[in-house]
Each structure stands twice: as structure tokens, then as C-alpha cells.
C-alpha positions in Angstrom: 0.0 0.0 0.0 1.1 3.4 -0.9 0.3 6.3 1.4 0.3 10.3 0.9 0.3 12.8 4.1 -1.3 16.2 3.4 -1.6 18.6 5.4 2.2 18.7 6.2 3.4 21.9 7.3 6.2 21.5 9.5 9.6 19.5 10.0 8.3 17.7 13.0 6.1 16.5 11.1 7.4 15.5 8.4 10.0 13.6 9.9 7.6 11.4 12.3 5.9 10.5 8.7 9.1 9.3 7.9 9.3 7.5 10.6 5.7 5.7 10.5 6.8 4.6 6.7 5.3 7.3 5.1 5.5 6.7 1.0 4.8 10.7 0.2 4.0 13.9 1.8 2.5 17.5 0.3 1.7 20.7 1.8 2.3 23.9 3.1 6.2 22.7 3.9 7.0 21.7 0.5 5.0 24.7 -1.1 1.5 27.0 -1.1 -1.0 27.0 -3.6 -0.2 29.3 -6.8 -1.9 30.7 -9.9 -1.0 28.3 -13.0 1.1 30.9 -14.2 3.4 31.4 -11.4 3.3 27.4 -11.1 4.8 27.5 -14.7 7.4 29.7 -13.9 8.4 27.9 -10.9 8.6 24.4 -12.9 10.4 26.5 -15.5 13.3 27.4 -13.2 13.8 24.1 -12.0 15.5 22.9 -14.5 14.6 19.4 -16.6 15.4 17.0 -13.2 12.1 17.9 -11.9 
């Protein structure tokens, strides 16, 4: 089974996910919600890796 956190806004937390086998984790830690064009610009500058 696969599982994704959300909600995730803090290290803390993030690591005891880890911890419990957490598979993946989104939210306001990794990034907040953005227009589609300032998401575009963001992927943009990330180079091709991402």
C-alpha cells in the first residue's frame, strides 16, 4: 500500500511521517497554492530534473 500525508506543514512533522513509513507527503512545507502561471514559472526554473 502506498500512502500520501497532506496537510504537512512542518519538519516535525514531516519527519515522524518518515518515521511511521510514510511513502509521500505535500503541503504547506514543501509549497502553497499558486496561480497556474506562477506554477509555470516555478517548474520553468527548475531545471529538466524535476
Amino acid at each position: 500500500m502506498q500512502v500520501l500525508a497532506e496537510g504537512v506543514e512542518t519538519e516535525a512533522q514531516a519527519a515522524a511521517l518518515r518515521q511511521l513509513g510514510c511513502n509521500e507527503v505535500q503541503g504547506y512545507l514543501y509549497g502553497r497554492p499558486m496561480a497556474l502561471d506562477a506554477f509555470t514559472a516555478w517548474l520553468g526554473a527548475q531545471g529538466p530534473a524535476c
